[in-house]
N, C-alpha and C positions, 0 to 999 in steps of 0.2 A: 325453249318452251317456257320457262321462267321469267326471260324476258317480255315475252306474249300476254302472259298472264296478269305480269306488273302490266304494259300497257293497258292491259284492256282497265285493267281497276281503277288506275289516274282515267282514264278518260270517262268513265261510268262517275267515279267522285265528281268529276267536272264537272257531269253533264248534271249530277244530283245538287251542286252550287248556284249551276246558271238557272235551273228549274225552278231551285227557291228564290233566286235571285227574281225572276222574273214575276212569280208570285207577288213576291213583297212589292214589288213595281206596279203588278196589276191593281192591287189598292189603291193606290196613289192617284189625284187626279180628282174632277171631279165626275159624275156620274153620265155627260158624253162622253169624255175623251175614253175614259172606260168602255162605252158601248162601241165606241170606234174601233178603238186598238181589237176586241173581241169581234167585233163586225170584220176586220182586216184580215185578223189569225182565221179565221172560218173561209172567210171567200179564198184563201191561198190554199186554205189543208185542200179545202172540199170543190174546191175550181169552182166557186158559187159562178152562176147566170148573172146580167145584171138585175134582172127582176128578181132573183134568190135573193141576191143581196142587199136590193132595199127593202122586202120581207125582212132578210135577219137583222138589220140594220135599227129597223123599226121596234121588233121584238128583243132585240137587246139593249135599247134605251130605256123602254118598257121596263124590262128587268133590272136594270141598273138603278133607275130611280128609284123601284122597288126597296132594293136593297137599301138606297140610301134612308129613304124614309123609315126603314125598320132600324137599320143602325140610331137613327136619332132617336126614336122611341123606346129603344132599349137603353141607350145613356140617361133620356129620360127617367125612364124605373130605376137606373141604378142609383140615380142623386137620390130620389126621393123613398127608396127604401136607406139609403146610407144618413141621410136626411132625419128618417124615422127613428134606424136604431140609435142614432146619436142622441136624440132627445130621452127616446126611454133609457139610452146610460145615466141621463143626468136627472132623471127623475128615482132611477134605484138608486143612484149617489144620496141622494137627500135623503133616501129613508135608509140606510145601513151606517153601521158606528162607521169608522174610522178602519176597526180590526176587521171589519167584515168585509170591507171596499178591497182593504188587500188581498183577504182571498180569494174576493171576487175575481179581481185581476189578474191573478195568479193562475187560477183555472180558466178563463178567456185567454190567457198565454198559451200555455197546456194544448187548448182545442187547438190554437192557430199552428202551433206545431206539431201537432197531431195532424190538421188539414196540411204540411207542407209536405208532409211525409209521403201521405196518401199520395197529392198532383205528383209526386214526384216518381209514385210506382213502387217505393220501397215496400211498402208493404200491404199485404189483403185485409180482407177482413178481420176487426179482431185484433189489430194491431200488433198480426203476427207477420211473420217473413214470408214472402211468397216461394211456393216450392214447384219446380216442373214435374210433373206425372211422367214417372216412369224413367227419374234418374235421381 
């Protein structure tokens, strides 16, 4: 029974590797071979027709390019908000001494480590430890 149970685990891990694997692959590429590869997985799961398939074929190039377009516009925003704060850093530089740039800095450290904490789940609200209900 033990034995059964390790199998089943290795092969569920596996199968949660190759899924990510496969994810991270689907990014890859430019925004046909993506509508392919997902036009291909669809006609196999779902026994597309040949007229399904160049319906989905069509609507997932559609969507692919979608995506891509959005993806550039969001790199877009990210230059030009990063772009932004970088200039108001150096325009607060110019107007704080010397002693005040360092605390400044000091506490811009603080939040980013405060923000690593957070992505990382350690803690809720508050900056306190997160607790499960009812243990």
């Amino acid at each position: 029974m033990k034995k059964w149970i390790l199998g089943v685990l290795v092969l569920t891990s596996m199968s949660f590797g190759l899924s990510a694997q496969q994810h991270k692959n689907f990014r890859q590429g430019n925004p046909t071979e993506r509508a392919q590869k997902m036009t291909d997985r669809m006609a196999e799961e779902l026994k597309l027709t040949d007229e399904q398939r160049k319906q989905v074929s069509q609507l997932t190039l559609e969507n692919a390019n979608r995506q891509e377009e959005l993806l550039k516009s969001r790199k877009a925003e990210f230059e030009a908000q990063k772009a932004y704060r970088l200039a108001q850093d150096q325009k607060l530089a110019s107007i704080l001494t010397e002693e005040q740039k360092q605390i400044w800095e000091q506490r811009k450290e603080a939040m980013r480590n405060r923000g690593e904490d957070h992505s990382r789940g350690d803690q809720g609200r508050g900056g306190r430890p997160r607790s499960r209900r009812g243990h």
